[in-house]
LUMVEXKOL-103210 format. One line per field, with one value per residue: residue number from 0; x, y, z of N, C-alpha, C, CB in turn. Coordinates in steps of 0.05 Angstrom, whole numbers. Glycine has a CB too. Layout:
<pts>
num <- NUM | ...
n.u <- X | ...
n.v <- Y | ...
n.w <- Z | ...
ca.u <- X | ...
ca.v <- Y | ...
ca.w <- Z | ...
c.u <- X | ...
c.v <- Y | ...
c.w <- Z | ...
cb.u <- X | ...
cb.v <- Y | ...
cb.w <- Z | ...
</pts>
This chain:
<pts>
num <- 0 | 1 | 2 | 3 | 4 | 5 | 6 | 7 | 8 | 9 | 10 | 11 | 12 | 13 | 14 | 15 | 16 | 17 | 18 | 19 | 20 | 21 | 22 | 23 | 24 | 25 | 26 | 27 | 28 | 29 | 30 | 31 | 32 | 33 | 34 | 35 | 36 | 37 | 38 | 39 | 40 | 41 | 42 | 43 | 44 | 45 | 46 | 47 | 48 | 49 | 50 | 51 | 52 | 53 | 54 | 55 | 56 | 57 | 58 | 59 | 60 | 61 | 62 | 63 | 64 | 65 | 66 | 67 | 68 | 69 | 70 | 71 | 72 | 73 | 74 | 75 | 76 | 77 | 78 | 79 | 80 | 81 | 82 | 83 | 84 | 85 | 86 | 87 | 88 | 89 | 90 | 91 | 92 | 93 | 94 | 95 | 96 | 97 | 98 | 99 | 100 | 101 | 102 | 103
n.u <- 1412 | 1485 | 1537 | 1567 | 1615 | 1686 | 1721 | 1797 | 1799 | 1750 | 1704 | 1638 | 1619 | 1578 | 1592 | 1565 | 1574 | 1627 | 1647 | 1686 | 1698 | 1714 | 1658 | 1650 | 1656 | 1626 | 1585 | 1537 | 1471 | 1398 | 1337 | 1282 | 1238 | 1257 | 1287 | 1250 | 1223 | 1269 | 1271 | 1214 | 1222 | 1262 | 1242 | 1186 | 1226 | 1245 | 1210 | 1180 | 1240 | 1245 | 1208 | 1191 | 1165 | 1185 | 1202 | 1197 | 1225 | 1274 | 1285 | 1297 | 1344 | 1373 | 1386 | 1411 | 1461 | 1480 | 1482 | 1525 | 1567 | 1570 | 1554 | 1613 | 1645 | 1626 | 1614 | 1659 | 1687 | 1647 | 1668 | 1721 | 1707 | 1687 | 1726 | 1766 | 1747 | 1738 | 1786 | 1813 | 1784 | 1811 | 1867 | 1858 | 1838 | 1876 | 1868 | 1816 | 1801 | 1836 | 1853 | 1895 | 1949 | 1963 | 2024 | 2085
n.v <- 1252 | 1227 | 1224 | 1158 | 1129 | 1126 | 1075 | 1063 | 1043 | 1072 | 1038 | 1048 | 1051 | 1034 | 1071 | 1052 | 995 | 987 | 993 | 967 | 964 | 950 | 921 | 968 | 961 | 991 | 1012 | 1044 | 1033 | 1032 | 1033 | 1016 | 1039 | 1097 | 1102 | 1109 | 1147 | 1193 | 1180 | 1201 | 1268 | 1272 | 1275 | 1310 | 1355 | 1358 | 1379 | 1425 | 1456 | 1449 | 1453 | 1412 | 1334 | 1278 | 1215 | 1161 | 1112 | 1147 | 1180 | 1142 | 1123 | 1165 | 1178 | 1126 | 1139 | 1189 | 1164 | 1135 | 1165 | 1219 | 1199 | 1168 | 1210 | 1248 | 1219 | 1200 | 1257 | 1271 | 1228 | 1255 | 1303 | 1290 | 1261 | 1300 | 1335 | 1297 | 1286 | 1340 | 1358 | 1314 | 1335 | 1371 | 1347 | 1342 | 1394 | 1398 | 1359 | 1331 | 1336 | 1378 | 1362 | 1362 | 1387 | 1348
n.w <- 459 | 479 | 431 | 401 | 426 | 387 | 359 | 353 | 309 | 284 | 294 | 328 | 392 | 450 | 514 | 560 | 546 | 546 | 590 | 635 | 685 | 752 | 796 | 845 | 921 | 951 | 921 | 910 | 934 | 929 | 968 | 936 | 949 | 967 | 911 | 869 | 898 | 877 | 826 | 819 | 820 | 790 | 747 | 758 | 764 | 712 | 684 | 711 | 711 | 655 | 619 | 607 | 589 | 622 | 613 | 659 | 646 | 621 | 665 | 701 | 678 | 677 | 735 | 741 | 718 | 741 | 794 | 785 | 762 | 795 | 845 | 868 | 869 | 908 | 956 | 972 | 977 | 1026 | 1060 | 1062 | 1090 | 1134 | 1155 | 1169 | 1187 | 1246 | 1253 | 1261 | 1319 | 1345 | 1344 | 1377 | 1421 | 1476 | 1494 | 1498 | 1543 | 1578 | 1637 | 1682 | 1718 | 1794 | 1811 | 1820
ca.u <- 1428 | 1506 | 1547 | 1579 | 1648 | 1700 | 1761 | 1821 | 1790 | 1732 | 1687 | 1626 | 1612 | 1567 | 1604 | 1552 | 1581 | 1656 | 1655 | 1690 | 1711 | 1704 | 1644 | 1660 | 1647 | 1614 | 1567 | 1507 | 1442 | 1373 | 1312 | 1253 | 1221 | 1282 | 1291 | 1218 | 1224 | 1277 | 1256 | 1202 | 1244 | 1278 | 1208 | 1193 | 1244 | 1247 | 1181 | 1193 | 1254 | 1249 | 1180 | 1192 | 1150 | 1206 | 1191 | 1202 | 1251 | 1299 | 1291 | 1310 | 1371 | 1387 | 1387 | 1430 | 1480 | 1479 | 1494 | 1558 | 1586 | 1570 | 1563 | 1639 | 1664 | 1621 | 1614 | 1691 | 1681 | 1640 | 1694 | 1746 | 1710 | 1685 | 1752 | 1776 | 1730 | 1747 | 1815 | 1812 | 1778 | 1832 | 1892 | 1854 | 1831 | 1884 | 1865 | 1790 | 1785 | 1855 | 1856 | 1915 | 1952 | 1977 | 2054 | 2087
ca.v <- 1228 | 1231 | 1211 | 1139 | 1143 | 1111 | 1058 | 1069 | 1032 | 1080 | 1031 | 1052 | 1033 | 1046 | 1077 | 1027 | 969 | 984 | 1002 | 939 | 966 | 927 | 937 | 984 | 947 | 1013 | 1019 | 1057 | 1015 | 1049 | 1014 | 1008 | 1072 | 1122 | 1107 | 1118 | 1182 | 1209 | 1179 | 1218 | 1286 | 1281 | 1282 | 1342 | 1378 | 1370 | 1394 | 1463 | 1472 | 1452 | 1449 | 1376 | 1312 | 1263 | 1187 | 1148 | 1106 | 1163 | 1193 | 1122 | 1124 | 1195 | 1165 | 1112 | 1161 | 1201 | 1146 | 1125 | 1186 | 1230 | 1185 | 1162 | 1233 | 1262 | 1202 | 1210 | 1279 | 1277 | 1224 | 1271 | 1326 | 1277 | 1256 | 1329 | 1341 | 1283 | 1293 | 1370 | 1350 | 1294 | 1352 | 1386 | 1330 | 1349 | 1417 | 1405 | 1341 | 1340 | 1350 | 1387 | 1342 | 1378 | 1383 | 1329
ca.w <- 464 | 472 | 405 | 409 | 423 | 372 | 371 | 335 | 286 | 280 | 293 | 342 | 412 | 467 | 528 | 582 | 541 | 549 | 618 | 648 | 724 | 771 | 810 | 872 | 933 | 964 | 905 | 928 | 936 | 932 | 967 | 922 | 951 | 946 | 885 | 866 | 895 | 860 | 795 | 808 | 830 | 775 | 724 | 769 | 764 | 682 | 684 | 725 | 697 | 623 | 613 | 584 | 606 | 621 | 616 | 674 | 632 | 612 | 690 | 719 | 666 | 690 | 756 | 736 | 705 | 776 | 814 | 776 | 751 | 811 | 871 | 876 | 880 | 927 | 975 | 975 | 993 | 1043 | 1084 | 1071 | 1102 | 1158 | 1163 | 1170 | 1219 | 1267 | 1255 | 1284 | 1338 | 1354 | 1346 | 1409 | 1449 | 1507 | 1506 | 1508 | 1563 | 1589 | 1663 | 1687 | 1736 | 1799 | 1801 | 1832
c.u <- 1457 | 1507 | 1557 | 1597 | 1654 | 1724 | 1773 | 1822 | 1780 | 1709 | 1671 | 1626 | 1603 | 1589 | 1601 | 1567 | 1609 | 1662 | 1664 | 1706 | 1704 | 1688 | 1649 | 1634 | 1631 | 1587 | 1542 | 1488 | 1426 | 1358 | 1288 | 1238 | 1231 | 1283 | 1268 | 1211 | 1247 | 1275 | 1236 | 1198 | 1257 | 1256 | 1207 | 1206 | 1256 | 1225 | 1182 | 1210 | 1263 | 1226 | 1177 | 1182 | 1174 | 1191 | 1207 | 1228 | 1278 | 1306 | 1309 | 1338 | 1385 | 1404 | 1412 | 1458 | 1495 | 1501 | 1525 | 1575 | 1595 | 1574 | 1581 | 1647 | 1652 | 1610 | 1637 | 1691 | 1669 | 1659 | 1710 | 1739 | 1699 | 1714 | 1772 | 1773 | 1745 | 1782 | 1827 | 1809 | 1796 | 1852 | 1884 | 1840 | 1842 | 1871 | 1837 | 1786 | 1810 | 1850 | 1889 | 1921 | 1963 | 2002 | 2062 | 2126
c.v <- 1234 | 1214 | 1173 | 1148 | 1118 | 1090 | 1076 | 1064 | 1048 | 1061 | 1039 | 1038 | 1045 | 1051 | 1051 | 998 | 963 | 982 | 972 | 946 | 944 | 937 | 944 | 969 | 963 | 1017 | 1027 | 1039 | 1031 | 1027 | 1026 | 1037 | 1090 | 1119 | 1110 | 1148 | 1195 | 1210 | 1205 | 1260 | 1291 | 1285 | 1314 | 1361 | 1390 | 1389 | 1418 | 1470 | 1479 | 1444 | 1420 | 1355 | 1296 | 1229 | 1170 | 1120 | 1123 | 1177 | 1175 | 1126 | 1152 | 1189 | 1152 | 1130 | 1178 | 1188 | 1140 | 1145 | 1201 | 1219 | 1179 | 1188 | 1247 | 1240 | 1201 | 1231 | 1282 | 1252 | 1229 | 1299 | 1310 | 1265 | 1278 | 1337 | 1330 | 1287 | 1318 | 1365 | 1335 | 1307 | 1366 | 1379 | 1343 | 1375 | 1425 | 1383 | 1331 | 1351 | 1357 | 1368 | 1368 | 1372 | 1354 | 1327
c.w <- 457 | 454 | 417 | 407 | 392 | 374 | 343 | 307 | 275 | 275 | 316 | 362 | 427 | 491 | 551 | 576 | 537 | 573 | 638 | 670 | 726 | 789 | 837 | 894 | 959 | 939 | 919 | 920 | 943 | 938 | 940 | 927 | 954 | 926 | 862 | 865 | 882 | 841 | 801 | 813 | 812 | 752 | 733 | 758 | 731 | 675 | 696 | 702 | 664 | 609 | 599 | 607 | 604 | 630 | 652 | 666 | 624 | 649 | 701 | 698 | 675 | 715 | 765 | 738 | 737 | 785 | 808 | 769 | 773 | 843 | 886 | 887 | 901 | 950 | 994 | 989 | 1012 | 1065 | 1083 | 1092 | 1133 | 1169 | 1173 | 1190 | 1244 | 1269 | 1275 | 1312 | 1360 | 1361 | 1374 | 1422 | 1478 | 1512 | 1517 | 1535 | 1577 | 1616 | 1673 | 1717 | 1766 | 1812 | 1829 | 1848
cb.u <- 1417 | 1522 | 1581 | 1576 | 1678 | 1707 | 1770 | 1841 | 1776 | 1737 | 1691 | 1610 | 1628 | 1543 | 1598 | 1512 | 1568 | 1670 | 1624 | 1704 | 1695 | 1724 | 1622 | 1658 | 1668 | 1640 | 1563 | 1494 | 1439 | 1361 | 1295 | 1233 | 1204 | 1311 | 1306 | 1201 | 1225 | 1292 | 1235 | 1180 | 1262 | 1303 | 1166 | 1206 | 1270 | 1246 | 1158 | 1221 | 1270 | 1273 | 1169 | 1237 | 1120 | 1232 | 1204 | 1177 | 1243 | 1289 | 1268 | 1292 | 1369 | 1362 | 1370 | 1424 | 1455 | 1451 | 1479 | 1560 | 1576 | 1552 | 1560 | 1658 | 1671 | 1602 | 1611 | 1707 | 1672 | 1610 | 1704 | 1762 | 1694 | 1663 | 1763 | 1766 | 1699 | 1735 | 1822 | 1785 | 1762 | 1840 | 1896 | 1846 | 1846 | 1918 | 1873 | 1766 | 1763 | 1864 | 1842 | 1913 | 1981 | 1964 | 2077 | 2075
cb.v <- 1204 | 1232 | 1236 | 1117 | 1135 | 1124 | 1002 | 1056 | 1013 | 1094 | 1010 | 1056 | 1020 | 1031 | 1103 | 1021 | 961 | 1004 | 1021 | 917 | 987 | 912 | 931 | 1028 | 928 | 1042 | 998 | 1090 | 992 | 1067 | 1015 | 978 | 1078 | 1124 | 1088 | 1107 | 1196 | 1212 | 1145 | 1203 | 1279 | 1264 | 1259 | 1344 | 1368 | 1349 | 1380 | 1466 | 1467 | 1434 | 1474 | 1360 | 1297 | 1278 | 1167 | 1144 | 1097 | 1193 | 1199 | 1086 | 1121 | 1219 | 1149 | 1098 | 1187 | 1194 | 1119 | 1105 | 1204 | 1241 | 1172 | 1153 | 1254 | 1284 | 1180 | 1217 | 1292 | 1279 | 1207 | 1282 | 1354 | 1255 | 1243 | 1346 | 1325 | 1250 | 1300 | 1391 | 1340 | 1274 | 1375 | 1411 | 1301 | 1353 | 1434 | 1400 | 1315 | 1355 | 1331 | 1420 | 1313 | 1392 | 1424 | 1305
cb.w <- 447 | 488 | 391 | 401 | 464 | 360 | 366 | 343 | 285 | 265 | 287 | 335 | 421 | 473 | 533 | 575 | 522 | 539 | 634 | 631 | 753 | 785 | 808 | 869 | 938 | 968 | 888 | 920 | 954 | 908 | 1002 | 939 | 969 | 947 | 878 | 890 | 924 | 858 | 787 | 811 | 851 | 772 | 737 | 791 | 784 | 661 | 697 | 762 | 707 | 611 | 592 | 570 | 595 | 642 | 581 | 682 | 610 | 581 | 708 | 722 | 632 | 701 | 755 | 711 | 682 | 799 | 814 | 751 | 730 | 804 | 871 | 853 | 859 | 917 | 964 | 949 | 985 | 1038 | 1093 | 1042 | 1087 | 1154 | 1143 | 1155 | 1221 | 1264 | 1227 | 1278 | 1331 | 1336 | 1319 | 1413 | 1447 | 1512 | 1488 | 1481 | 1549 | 1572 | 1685 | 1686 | 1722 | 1809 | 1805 | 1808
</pts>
């Protein structure tokens, strides 16, 4: 379990119960049965890789964790490189569908 952080004070506090964003209006949503399966993907995969039984309460908090920490940045990432993409594509439109006129 990470430490609690501190105030200035040095009084304790949970990180979950500081966190006052505002909730992102992209927030990922899992149906009911993705998120089932990775809960249980992520048991799995403690089990292979760290021989440890993992509760279905600490997986779904793993989960959690995922979603908010990791999700933003690589959601991001992937419409900069979809944006990258279509972009390219757009720089050599004329050259790919461009009919040459003839002179006039």
């Amino acid at each position: 379990m990470l430490p609690a952080r501190t105030t200035r004070t040095g009084s304790a506090y949970s990180s979950a119960m500081t966190d006052r964003r505002p909730p992102s209006p992209m927030r990922i949503q899992l149906s009911d049965e993705r998120r089932a399966h990775l809960i249980d993907a992520i048991r799995q995969q403690f089990r292979v890789d760290f021989d440890e039984d993992l509760s279905a309460f600490r997986a779904e908090s793993l989960l959690d964790f995922f979603l908010r920490e990791l999700g933003p940045p690589v959601y991001n990432q992937g419409v900069r490189d979809a944006a990258s993409f279509v972009q390219d594509k757009l720089l050599d439109i004329e050259g790919e569908i461009f009919e040459r006129e003839p002179p006039t």
